[in-house]
C-alpha positions in Angstrom: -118.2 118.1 -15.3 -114.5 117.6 -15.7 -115.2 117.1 -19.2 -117.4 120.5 -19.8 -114.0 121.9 -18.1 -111.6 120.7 -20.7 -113.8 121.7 -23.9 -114.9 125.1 -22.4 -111.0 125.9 -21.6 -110.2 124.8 -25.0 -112.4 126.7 -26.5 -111.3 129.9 -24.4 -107.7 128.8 -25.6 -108.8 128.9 -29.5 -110.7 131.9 -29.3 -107.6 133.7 -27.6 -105.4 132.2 -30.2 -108.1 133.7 -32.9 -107.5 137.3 -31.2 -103.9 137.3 -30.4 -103.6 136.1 -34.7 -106.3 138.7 -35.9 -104.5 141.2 -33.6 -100.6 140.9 -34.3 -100.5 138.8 -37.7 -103.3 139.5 -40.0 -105.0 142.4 -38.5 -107.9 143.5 -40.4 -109.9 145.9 -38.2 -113.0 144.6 -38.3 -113.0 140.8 -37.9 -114.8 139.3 -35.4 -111.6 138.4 -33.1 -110.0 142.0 -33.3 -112.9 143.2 -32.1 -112.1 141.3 -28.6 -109.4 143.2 -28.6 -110.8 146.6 -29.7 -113.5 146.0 -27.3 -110.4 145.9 -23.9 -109.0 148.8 -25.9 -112.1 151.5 -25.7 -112.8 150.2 -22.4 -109.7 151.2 -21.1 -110.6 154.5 -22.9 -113.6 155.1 -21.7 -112.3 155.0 -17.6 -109.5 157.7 -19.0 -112.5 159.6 -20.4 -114.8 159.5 -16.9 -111.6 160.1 -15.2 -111.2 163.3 -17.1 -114.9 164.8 -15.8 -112.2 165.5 -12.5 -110.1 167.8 -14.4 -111.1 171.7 -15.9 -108.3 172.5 -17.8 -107.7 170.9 -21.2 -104.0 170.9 -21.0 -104.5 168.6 -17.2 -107.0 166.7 -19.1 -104.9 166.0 -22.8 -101.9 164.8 -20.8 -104.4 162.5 -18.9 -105.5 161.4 -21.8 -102.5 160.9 -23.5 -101.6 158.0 -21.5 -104.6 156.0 -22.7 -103.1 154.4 -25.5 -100.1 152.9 -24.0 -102.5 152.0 -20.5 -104.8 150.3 -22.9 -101.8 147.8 -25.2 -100.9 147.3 -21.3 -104.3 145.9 -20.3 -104.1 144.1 -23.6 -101.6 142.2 -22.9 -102.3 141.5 -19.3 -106.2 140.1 -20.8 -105.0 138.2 -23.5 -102.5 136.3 -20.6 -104.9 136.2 -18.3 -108.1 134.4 -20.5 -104.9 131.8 -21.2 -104.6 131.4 -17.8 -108.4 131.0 -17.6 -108.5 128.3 -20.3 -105.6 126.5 -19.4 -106.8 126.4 -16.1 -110.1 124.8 -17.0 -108.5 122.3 -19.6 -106.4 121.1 -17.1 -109.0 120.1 -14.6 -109.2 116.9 -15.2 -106.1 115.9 -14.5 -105.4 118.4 -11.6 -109.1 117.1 -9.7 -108.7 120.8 -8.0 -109.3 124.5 -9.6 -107.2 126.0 -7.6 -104.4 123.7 -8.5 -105.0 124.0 -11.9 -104.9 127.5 -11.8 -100.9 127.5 -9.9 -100.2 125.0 -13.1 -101.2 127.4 -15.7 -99.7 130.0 -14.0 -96.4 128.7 -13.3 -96.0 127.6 -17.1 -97.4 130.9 -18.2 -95.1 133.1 -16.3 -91.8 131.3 -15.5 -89.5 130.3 -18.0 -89.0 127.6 -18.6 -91.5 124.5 -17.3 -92.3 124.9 -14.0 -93.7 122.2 -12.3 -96.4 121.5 -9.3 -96.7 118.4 -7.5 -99.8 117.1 -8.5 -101.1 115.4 -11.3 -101.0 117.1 -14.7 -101.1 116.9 -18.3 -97.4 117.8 -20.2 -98.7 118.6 -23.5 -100.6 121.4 -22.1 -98.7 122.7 -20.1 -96.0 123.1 -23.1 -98.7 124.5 -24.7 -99.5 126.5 -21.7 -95.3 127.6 -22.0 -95.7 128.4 -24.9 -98.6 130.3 -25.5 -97.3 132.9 -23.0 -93.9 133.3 -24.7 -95.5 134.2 -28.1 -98.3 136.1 -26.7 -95.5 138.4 -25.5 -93.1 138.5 -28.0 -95.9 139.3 -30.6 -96.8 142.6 -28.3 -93.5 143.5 -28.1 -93.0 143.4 -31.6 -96.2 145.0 -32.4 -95.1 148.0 -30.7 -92.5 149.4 -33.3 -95.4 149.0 -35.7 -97.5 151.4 -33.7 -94.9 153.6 -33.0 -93.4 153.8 -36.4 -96.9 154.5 -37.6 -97.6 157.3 -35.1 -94.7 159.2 -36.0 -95.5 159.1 -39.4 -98.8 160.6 -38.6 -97.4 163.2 -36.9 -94.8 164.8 -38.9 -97.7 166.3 -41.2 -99.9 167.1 -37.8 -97.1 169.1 -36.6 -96.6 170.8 -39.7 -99.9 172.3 -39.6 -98.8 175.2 -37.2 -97.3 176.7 -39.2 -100.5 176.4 -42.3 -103.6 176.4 -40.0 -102.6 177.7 -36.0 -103.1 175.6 -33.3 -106.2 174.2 -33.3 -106.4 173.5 -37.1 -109.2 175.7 -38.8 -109.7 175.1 -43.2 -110.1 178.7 -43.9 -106.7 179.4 -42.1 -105.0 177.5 -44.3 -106.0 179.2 -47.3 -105.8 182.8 -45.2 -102.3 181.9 -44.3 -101.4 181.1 -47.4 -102.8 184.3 -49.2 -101.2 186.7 -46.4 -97.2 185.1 -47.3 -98.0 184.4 -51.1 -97.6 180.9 -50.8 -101.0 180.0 -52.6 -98.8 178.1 -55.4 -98.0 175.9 -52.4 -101.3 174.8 -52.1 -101.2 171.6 -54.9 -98.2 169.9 -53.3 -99.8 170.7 -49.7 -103.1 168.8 -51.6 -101.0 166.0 -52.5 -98.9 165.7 -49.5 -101.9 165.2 -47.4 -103.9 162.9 -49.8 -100.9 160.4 -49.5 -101.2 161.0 -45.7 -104.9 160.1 -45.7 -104.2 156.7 -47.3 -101.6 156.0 -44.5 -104.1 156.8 -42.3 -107.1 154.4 -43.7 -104.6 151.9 -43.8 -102.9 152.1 -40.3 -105.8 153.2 -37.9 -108.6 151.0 -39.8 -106.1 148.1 -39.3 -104.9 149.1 -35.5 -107.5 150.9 -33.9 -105.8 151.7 -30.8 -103.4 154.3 -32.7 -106.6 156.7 -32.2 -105.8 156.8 -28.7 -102.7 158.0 -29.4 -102.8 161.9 -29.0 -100.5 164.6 -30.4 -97.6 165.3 -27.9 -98.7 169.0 -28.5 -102.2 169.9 -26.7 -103.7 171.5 -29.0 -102.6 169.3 -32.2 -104.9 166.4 -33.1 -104.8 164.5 -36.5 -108.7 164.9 -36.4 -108.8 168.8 -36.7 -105.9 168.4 -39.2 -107.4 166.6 -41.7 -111.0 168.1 -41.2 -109.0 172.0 -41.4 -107.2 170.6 -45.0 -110.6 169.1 -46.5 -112.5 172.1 -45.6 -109.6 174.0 -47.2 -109.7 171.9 -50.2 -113.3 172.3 -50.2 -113.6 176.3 -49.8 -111.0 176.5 -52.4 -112.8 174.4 -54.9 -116.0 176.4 -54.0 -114.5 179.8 -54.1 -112.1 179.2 -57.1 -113.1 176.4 -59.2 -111.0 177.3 -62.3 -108.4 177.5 -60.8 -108.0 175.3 -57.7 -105.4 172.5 -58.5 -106.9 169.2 -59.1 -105.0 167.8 -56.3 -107.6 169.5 -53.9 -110.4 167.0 -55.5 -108.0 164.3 -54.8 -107.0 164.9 -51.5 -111.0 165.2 -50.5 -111.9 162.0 -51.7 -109.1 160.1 -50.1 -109.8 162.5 -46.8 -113.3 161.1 -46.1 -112.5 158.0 -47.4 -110.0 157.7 -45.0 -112.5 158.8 -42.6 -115.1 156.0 -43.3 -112.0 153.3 -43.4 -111.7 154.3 -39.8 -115.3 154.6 -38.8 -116.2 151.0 -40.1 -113.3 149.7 -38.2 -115.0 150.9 -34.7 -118.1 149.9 -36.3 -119.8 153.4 -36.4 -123.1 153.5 -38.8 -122.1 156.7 -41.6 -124.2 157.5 -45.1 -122.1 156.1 -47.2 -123.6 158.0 -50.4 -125.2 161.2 -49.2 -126.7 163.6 -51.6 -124.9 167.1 -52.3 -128.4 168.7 -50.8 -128.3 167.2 -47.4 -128.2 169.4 -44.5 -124.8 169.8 -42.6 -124.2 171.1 -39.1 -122.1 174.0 -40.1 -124.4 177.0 -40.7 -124.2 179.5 -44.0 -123.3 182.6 -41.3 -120.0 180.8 -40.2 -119.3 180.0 -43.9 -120.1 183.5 -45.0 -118.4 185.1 -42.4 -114.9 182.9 -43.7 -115.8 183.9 -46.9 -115.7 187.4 -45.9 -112.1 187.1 -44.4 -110.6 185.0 -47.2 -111.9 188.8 -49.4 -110.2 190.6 -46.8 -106.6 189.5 -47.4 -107.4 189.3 -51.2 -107.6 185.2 -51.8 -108.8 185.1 -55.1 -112.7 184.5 -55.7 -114.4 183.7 -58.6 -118.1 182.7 -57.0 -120.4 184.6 -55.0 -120.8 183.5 -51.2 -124.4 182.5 -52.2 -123.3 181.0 -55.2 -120.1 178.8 -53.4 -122.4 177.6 -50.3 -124.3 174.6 -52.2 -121.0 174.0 -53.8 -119.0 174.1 -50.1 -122.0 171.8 -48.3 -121.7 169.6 -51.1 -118.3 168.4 -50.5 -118.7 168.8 -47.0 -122.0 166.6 -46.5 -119.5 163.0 -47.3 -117.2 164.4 -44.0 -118.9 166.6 -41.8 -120.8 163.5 -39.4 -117.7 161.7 -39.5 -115.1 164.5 -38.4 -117.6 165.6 -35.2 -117.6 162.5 -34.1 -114.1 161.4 -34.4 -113.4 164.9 -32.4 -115.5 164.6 -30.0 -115.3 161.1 -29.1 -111.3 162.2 -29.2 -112.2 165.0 -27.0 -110.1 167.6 -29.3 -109.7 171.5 -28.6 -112.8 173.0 -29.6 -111.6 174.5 -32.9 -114.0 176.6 -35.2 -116.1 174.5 -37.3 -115.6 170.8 -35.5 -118.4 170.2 -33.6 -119.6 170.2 -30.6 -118.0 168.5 -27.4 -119.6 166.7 -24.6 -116.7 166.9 -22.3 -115.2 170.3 -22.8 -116.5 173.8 -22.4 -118.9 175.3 -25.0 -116.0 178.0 -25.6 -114.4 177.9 -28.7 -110.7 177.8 -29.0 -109.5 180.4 -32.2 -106.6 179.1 -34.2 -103.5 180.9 -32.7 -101.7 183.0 -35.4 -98.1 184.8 -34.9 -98.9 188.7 -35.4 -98.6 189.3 -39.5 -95.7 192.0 -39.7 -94.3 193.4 -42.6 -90.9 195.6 -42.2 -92.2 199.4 -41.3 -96.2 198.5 -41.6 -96.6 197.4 -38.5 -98.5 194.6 -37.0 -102.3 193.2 -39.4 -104.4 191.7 -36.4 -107.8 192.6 -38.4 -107.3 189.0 -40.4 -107.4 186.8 -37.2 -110.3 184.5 -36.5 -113.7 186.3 -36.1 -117.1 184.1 -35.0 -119.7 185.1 -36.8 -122.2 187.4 -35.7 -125.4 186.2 -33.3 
């Protein structure tokens, strides 16, 4: 029995060692050890999430939930310490004849610095190891956390930037009615490019730390998801709309945009098409794309394509994201913006992109471009 002890601690031992590695020095999303650690990580989540059913306003609930992230590299921690505890413990049975003894052992090397020692038979090389497994483990979450960090803000900066192009919540045919109304559309190919690069940061920094998706804009209504589904279905109108001349950067940034998507998704293991065809039904109906359509005409955004004629064009691009971006938001639990989705835990309500009053000096105050559903 005392010998079942020692190889089933061991192995608890090795198997934390293999998660704290796959974690902190060569993450790679999806390996079989990070997903010990993904798997603490959503279910941490997941109590934030039930906990939110008490709250009715999204503002009580997004500050609720906006501690889930740093709760859940917390509870990390606190398991990855507490299954060496648990392995130690059991490897050092044999030598300790008592569980409970073994158990002060481990904990004493574990959590004091330094060797601390009970009276009662023991075995020095693992409780060194026991020493010394709890330093690192710590020291590699502490410096893990400037990683995430650093990473978040860099997400971020372009998140908060959309205000200012798409309103808060993020809506794709705001960008490009935002941009018509200020004669800014020769904006639009850097904007493109901008936010290509962005998506590649993000494929490579959320695929390979998942718990950054927990992380939530430190503005309520912001979220990373809306952002990049409002810029691809930007890209993707303006490509519909205008295809001779929409920049090539729009092409660009769509690609790397669900890419990025899908680099994330395989991470949490979601199942995704990864080749759907152009003809593919999407969620998003041809009465909410027409009735874009017909405000992008209102403020004069240029339009070479019928709205008939750009729908099959729009759905094609949009088929490759569409799945994706409603799931990320509502498993994110993001305002309800125009075309994202439904939500499980929010109202049915949806939330219009706010938009500063368009004034120009002695005209007045436009309100007629604002966002309008479409008609039921």
């Amino acid at each position: 029995m005392r010998v079942v002890a020692l190889v089933a601690g061991l192995l608890i031992i090795a198997i934390d060692w293999g998660a704290l590695i796959a974690t902190f020095v060569v993450p790679r999303g999806h390996s079989f050890f990070q997903r010990l650690s993904s798997f603490v990580i959503f279910s941490v989540y997941q109590v934030f999430v039930w906990s939110s059913h008490l709250l009715s306003d999204f503002e009580a609930k997004d500050g609720l939930l906006a501690a889930a992230g740093a709760i859940a590299l917390v509870v990390q921690l606190i398991t990855f310490l507490a299954a060496f505890l648990f392995g130690f413990a059991l490897a050092l049975i044999p030598w300790a004849h008592s569980f409970p003894v073994a158990v002060r052992q481990s904990a004493a090397s574990l959590f004091i610095v330094g060797l601390a020692h009970v009276q009662s038979n023991t075995n020095e090389f693992l409780i060194v190891a026991a020493a010394v497994s709890g330093a690192i483990a710590i020291a590699m979450q502490i410096g893990y956390l400037p990683v995430i960090y650093q990473s978040f803000a860099a997400r971020e900066t372009l998140v908060t930037l959309m205000e200012s192009r798409a309103g808060i919540p993020a809506w794709g045919p705001e960008v490009l009615i935002r941009h018509e109304l200020v004669a800014t559309l020769d904006a639009l190919p850097a904007f493109y490019q901008s936010w290509e690069l962005w998506s590649a940061d993000l494929a490579e920094s959320h695929g390979t730390y998942p718990v950054l998706n927990l992380f939530r804009s430190p503005v309520a209504g912001d979220s990373w998801v809306l952002s990049l589904l409002a810029v691809m279905d930007a890209a993707a109108l303006h490509l519909a709309l205008d295809p001779d001349s929409a920049p090539s950067e729009a092409r660009l940034c769509l690609r790397m945009g669900f890419t990025a998507l899908r680099r994330v998704a395989r991470t949490l293991r979601w199942p995704f098409d990864k080749d759907p065809l152009p003809e593919a039904p999407i969620e998003l109906t041809y009465d909410e794309f027409a009735q874009a359509v017909e405000q992008l005409q209102d403020v004069g955004f240029p339009i070479e394509r019928t709205t008939e004629e750009a729908w099959p064009q729009f759905r094609g691009w949009r088929v490759n994201y569409e799945a994706l971006a409603y799931r990320f938001a509502d498993f994110l639990i993001t305002p309800h913006a125009p075309w994202s989705g439904t939500r499980r835990h929010l109202p049915p309500s949806l939330v219009p992109p706010a938009r500063p009053p368009h004034r120009t000096p002695g005209g007045g105050t436009i309100d007629q471009y604002r966002f309008r559903p479409p008609q039921s």
